[in-house]
N, C-alpha and C positions, 0 to 999 in steps of 0.2 A: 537243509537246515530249516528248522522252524522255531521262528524269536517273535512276531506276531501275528494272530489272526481275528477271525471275524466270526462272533458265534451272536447274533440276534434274533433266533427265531424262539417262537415262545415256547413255555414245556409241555404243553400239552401237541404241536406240531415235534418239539424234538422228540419225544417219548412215539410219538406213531410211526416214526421214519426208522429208530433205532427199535421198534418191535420191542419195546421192554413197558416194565411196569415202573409205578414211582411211589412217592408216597404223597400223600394229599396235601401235606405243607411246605411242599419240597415249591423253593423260588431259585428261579434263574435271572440273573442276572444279563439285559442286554447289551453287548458292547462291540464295536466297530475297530476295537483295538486293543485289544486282549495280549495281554503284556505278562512274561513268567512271574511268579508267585503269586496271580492271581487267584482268584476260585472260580473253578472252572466244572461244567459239566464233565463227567464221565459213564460208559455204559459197561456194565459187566456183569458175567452171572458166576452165583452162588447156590448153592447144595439147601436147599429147605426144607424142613421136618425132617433132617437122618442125615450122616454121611453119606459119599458119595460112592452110589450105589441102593444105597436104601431113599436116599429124597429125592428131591425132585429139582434140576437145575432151573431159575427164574432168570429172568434177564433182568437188572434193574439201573434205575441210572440214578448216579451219586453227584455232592459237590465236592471237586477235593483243589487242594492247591496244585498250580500247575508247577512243578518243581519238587523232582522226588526226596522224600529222607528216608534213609533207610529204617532198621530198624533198632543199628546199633549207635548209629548216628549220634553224638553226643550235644548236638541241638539242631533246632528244624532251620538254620541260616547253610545247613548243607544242601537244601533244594536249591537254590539260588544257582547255584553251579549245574544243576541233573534234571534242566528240564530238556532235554532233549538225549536219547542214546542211540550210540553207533551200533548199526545190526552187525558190525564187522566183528565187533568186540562185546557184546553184551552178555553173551554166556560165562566169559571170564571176570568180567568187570566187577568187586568186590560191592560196587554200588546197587548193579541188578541183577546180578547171576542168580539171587532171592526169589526176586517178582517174577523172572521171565519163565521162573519153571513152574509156577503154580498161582502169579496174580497179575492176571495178561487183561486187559480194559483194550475199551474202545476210545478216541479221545474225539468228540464230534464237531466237526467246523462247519460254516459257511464260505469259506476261502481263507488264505493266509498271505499276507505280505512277504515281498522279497526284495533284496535290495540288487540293481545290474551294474556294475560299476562300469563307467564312463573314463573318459578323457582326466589322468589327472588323478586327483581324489572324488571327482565328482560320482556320487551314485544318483540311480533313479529309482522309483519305490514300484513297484507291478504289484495287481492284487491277481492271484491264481484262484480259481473257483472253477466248477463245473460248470459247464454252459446251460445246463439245463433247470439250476438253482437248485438242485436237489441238493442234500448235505452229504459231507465229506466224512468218512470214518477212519481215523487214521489209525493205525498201530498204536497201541499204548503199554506202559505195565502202572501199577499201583501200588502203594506200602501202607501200613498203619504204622504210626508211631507215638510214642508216649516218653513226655520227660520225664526225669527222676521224681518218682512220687516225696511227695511235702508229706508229713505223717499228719495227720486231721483233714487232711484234702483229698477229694477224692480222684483227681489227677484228670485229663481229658484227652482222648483221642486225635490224632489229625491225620485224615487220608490224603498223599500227596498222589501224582502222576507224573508221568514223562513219556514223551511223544517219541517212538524208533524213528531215522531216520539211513539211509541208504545213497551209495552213487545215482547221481542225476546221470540220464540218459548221454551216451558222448555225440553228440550233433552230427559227426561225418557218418556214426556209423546209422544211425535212425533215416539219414537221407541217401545213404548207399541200399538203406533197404528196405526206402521207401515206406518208411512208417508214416503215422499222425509225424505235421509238423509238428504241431503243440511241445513232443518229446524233444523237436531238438531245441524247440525256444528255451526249453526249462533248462535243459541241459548249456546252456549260453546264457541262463539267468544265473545259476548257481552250482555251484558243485556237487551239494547235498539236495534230497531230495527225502521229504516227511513221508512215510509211508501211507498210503492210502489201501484200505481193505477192500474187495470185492465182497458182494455177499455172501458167497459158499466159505472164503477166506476168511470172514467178520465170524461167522457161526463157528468155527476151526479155531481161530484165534483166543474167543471167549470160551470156547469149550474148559470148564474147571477140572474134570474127570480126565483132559487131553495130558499124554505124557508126548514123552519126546520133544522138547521145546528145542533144541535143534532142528529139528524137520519143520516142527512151525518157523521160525524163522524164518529158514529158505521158501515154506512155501510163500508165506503171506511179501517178503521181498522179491521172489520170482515174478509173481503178479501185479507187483505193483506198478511198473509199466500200463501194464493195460489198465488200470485204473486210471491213473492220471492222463493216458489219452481221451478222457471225457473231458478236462479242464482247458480252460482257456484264459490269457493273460490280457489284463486290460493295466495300462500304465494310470498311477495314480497322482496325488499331489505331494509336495515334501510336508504336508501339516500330519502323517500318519509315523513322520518319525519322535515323535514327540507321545508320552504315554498320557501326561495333560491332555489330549485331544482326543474328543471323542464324537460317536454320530455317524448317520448316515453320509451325511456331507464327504466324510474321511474317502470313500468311494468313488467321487466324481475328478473326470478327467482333471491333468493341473489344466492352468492356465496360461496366456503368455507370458514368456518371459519379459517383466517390466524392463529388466538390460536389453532387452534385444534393440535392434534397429527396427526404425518405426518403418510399414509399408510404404513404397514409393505405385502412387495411382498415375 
């Protein structure tokens, strides 16, 4: 699952890592706690000067809301529910069975929050990120949607997204065969696991001309393993469960527990 993540790097760094173009007024927004219906970057390519076959695909990166609406959608408070979809069920799912065969995005992070549940109800907050700070490209699709036109108005577009997400690794079997630990941490952080693209897999995924969006699927979820054996989980403080809270700070180890017992020297 993915409920929040960390996307602060600037557009001119996000645009050279995702290989696309933008537009010159195009602002991003930085944030440490990027919460669904936000506005979120996205990367995806489109057919330009001609259909497809005649033009030429761009790669470009948009702002859309993180929380898909479709396009029958009878208002944009159905994202709220579809920011995240199951690669188990997405071909059938009335929601995205749309986007996934022909408006398939990038959705690009710096790491994403998780919560491990503890003793009790207590949870603990882990931020996952690649070790190398590079950024994370996850699985996405995309929608345009427009409310009932007002007749004198000229009515407005809204690009939403939703991040696929898939089974997390099962921990006995990652360590029966000797994989990255990393897979079986995640898989013992959570059940669900956001997809993460490889690059051959990122170019496949965003291909607009690409049919069969069943085969994509399984490719881009076969490989996602080995993506996220680049990631590494560093536990965070409980101020990132809070959407009020924002900044770098959100990233630094917690602290002691003021209940604990005080060291005996």
């Amino acid at each position: 699952m993915c409920g929040r993540y960390v996307m602060a790097k600037t557009t001119a760094d996000l645009v050279a890592e995702a290989e696309a173009e933008a537009d010159a007024n195009l602002e991003l927004r930085q944030s440490w706690n990027v919460a669904p219906t936000s506005d979120v970057p996205v990367v995806l390519e489109r057919f330009i000067g001609g259909p497809a076959g005649n033009g030429r695909p761009v790669r470009q990166v948009h702002v859309a809301q993180w929380g898909l609406v479709p396009g029958w959608a009878p208002d944009a408070s159905a994202g709220a529910r579809a920011f995240n979809a199951r690669s188990e069920t997405v071909l059938e799912k009335p929601t995205f069975r749309e986007a996934v065969r022909s408006r398939r995005c990038a959705v690009p992070v710096q790491g994403y929050y998780e919560w491990k549940a503890g003793p009790g109800k207590t949870k603990r907050p882990f931020y996952v990120h690649r070790a190398d700070g590079a950024l994370t490209f996850f699985a996405g699709l995309y929608e345009w949607w427009r409310p009932a036109r007002v007749p004198g108005e000229p009515g407005s577009w809204l690009l939403s997204t939703s991040i696929l997400t898939t089974a997390a690794p099962d921990p006995a079997d990652v360590r029966a065969a000797g994989e990255p630990s990393v897979l079986a941490e995640l898989g013992e952080l959570h059940d669900r696991l956001p997809v993460p693209l490889t690059r051959q897999g990122m170019a496949a995924w965003l291909d607009p001309a690409a049919g069969n969006p069943a085969a994509l699927v399984h490719r881009v979820v076969s490989e996602a393993y080995t993506a996220a054996a680049q990631w590494t989980l560093a536990e965070v403080g409980p101020a990132v469960g809070s959407v009020r809270n924002d900044g770098p700070g959100l990233l630094a180890a917690p602290g002691p527990d003021p209940a604990a017992e005080p060291a005996l020297f």
